[in-house]
C-alpha positions in Angstrom: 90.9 93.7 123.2 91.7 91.6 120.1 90.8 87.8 120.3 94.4 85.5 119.8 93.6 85.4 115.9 92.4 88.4 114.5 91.6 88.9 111.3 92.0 92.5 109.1 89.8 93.0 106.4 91.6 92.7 103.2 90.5 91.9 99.4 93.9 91.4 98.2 95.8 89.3 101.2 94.5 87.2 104.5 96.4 89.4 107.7 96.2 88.0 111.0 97.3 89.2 113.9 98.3 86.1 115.9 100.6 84.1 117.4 102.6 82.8 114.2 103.4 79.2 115.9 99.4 78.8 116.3 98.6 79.6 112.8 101.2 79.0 110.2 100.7 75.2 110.0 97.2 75.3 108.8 97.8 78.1 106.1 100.7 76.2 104.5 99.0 72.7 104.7 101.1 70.2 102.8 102.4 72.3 100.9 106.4 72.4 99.8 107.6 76.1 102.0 111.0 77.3 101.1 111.6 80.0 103.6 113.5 83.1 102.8 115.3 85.0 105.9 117.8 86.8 106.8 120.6 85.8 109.3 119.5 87.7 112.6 116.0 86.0 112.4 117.1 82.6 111.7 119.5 82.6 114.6 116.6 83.6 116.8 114.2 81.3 115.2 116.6 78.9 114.3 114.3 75.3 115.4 111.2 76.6 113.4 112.5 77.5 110.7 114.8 74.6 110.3 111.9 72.5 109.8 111.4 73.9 106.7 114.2 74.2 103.3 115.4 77.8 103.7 117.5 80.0 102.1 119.9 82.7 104.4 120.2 86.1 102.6 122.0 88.8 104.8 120.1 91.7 106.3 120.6 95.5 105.9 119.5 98.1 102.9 122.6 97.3 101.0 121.5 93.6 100.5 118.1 94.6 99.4 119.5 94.7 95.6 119.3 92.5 92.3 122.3 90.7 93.2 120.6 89.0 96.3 117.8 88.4 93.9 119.6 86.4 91.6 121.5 84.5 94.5 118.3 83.2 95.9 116.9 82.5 92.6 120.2 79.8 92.0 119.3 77.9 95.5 115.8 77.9 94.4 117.1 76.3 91.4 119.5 74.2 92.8 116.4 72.9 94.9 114.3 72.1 92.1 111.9 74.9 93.2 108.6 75.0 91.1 105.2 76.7 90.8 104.1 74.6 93.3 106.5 76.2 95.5 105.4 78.6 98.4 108.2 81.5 98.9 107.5 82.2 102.9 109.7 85.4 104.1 110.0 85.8 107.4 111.6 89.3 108.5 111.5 92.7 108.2 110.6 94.9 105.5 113.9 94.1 103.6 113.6 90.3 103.5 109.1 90.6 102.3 110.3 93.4 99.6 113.2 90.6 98.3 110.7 87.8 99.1 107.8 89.4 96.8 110.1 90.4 94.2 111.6 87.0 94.0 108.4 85.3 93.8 106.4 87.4 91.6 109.3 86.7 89.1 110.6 83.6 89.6 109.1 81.0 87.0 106.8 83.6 86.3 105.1 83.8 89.5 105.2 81.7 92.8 102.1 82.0 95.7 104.2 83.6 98.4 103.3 84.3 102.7 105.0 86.7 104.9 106.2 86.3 108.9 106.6 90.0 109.1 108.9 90.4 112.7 109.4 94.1 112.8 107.0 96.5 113.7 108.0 99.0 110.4 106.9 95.8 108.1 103.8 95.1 110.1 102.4 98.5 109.6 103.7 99.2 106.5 106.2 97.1 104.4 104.7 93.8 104.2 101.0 94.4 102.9 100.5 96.7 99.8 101.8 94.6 97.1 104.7 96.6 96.5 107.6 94.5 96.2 111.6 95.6 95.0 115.1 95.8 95.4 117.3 98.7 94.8 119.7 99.9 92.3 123.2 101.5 92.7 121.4 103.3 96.6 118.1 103.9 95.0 115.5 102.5 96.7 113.0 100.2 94.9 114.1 100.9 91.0 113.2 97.6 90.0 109.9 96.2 91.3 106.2 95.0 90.7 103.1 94.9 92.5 102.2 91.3 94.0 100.4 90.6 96.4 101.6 87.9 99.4 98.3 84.9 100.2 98.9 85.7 103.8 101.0 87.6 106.1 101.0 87.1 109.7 102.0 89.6 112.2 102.7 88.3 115.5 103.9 91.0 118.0 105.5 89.2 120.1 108.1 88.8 117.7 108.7 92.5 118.3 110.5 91.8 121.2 113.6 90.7 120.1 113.9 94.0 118.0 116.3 97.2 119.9 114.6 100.3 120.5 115.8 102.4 117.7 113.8 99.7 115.1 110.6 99.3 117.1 110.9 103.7 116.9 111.5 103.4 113.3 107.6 101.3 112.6 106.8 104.1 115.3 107.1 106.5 111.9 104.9 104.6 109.9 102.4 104.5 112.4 102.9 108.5 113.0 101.9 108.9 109.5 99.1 106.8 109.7 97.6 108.5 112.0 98.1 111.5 110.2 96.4 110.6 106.7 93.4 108.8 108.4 93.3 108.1 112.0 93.0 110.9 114.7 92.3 108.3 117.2 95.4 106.4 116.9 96.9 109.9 116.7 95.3 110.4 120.1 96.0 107.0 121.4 100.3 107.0 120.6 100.1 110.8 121.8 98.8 109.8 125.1 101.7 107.8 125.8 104.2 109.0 123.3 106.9 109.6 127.0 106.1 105.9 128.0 107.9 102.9 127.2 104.4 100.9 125.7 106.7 98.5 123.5 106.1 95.4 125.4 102.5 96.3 126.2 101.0 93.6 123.7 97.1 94.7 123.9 98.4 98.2 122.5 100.9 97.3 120.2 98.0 94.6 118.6 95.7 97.7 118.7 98.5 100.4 117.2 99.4 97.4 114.5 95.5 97.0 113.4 94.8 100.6 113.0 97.9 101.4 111.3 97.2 99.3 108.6 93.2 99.7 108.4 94.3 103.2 107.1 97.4 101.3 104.5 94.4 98.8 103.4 91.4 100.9 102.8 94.0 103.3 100.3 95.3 100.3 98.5 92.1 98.7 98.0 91.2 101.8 95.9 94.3 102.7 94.4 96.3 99.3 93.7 98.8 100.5 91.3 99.3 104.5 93.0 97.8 106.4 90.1 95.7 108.6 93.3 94.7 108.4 96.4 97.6 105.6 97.4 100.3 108.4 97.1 98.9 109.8 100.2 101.0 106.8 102.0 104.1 108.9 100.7 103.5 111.1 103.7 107.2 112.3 104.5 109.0 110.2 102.2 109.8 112.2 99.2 112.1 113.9 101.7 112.5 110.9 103.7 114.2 109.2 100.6 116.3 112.1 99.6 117.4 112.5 103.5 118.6 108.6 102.7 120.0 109.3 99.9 122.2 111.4 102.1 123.4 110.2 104.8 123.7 106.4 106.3 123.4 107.9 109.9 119.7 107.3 109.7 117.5 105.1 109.5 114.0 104.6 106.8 111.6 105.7 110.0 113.9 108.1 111.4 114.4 109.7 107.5 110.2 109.6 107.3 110.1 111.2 111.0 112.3 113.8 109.7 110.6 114.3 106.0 107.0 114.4 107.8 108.2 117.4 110.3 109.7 119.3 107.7 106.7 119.3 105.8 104.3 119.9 108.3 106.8 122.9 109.1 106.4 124.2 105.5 103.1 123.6 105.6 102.8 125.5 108.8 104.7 128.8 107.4 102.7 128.3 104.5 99.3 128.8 106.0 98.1 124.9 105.1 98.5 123.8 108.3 97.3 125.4 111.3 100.1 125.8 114.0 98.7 124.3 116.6 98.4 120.9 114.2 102.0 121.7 112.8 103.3 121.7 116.0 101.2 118.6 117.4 102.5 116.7 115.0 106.3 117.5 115.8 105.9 117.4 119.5 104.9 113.9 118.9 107.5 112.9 116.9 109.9 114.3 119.6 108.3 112.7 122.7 109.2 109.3 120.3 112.5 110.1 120.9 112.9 111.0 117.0 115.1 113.8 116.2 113.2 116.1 114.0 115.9 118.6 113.0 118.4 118.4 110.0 122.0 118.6 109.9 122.4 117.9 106.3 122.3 120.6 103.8 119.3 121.7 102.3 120.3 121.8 98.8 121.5 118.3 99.3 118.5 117.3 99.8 116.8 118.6 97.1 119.2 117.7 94.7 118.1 114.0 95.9 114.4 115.1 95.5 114.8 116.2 91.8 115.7 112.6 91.1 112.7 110.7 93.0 111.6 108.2 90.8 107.7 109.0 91.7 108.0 112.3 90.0 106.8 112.4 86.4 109.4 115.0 84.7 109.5 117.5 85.9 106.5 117.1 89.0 106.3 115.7 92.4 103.4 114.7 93.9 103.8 115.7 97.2 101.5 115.0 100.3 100.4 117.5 102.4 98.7 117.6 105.5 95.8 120.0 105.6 94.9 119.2 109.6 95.3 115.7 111.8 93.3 113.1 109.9 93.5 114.9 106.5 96.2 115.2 103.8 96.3 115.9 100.3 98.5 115.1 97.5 99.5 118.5 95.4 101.0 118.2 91.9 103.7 120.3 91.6 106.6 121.8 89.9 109.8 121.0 91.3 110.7 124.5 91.4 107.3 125.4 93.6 108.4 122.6 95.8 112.0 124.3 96.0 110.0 127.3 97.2 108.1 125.8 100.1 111.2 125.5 102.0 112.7 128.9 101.2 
């Protein structure tokens, strides 16, 4: 049972799990907040935020691009915006990865906070330090690593979120769970056929694990040169599955990459079935569908271009047994293979 401020462990940012009304004012102090959001959020939230100068961008993946960069760094301007400034984004993982980006390069470098309010940026997009926008469908071309002063993830903001986003952090979590954490494995398998969304002691305890296992990689591997590639669980074919199709969504693409790997795995020998098909089952009783109707060579053709291969390798994680992966260097032909 977490206390109503809780506090994860963290060299790089403050997290809390809390109620962001209770604990925003005395992180920000007197300082000048310029909020950055998207429209969705500041119609819901529109009295808090309104306290505060704020800039409206427009949600989805095809606003998460240089153009709504440059956009908010004109009102910022317009404002008179300075180093003094504090950049707070409150949102998904679309409006921190914009939010980050802007602030790390804006006058060289603003001290920036996160309201994360879905339950795929608490567990995964908002801490890290990895912050971006994408280029002509390709996610995150342009970026940098900064790191927010605070981000506060208050569950209770989940529930304005529909059921297909709150399955899509669901992913994230999955995979989790996978690289580090049989427990939590355990603990969403248990009541993977419940509805568990507005259960707030579990979601708080889902939340904290998930990213125990997200901070304890980055702490080691900041900039992704090792062991931080493990968190790519699922999306070197997540990506390419976005690349596409728009019928899905990032979580549903990573559900989708992480069963076909575990199935390649499986046939393979890496995996042992009864794992492989743990894993799945799970990501079925989610209510994810974990079957493919795009084309295979599609798919790789999107691989080939990942932008986390190094010519002509991937690094590509795979999981040896629940709580264990590994990331294998290989050629992209070998890759090619593993599904053949």
């Amino acid at each position: 049972m977490f206390m109503s401020c809780h506090q994860i462990e963290n060299r790089f940012s403050k997290i809390y799990l809390s109620s962001h009304a209770d604990i925003l004012p005395g992180l920000v102090g007197d300082r000048r907040v310029v909020v950055i959001t998207d429209s969705n959020i500041f119609d819901i939230y529109r009295d808090e935020l309104s306290r505060y100068e704020h800039i409206v961008i427009e949600g989805g993946e095809e606003n998460k691009n240089l153009e709504t960069a440059q956009l908010i760094y004109c009102e910022l301007m317009a404002m008179g915006a300075d180093r003094s400034t504090l950049l707070l984004g409150v949102g998904g993982g679309i409006v921190t990865d914009v939010t980050g980006f802007v602030a790390a390069t804006y006058m060289r470098g603003l001290k920036f906070g996160f309201i994360s309010t879905s339950l795929l940026g608490q567990v995964d997009a908002s801490v890290g330090g990895k912050c971006g926008v994408n280029v002509d469908d390709y996610k995150n071309m342009v970026g940098c690593f900064a790191h927010p002063e605070f981000v506060i993830l208050d569950v209770d903001m989940l529930k304005s979120l529909p059921e297909r986003e709150l399955r899509a952090g669901m992913a994230e979590v999955v995979k989790s769970a996978i690289i580090g954490d049989v427990e939590l494995f355990e603990m969403v398998e248990r009541r993977a056929t419940e509805s568990f969304y507005d259960d707030r002691p579990f979601m708080q305890e889902i939340v904290a694990r998930s990213l125990s296992v997200k901070v304890s990689i980055v702490e080691s591997d900041e900039r992704e040169s090792g062991m931080r590639r493990l968190l790519n669980l699922g999306h070197t074919l997540g990506h390419a599955i976005e690349k596409c199709t728009h019928a899905v969504n990032h979580g549903e693409a990573v559900a989708i990459g992480m069963a076909m790997i575990c199935r390649a795995a499986k046939q393979k020998g890496i995996l042992s079935s009864g794992d492989a098909n743990r894993i799945i089952e799970l990501l079925d009783n989610l209510g994810f569908a974990t079957d493919i109707t795009i084309s295979m060579s599609d798919i790789l053709r999107e691989v080939k271009l990942d932008k986390k291969k190094s010519d002509s390798v991937l690094n590509v994680v795979i999981p040896r047994s629940l709580g264990r992966c590994e990331v294998v260097s290989m050629e992209y032909n070998a890759f090619v293979q593993m599904f053949e």
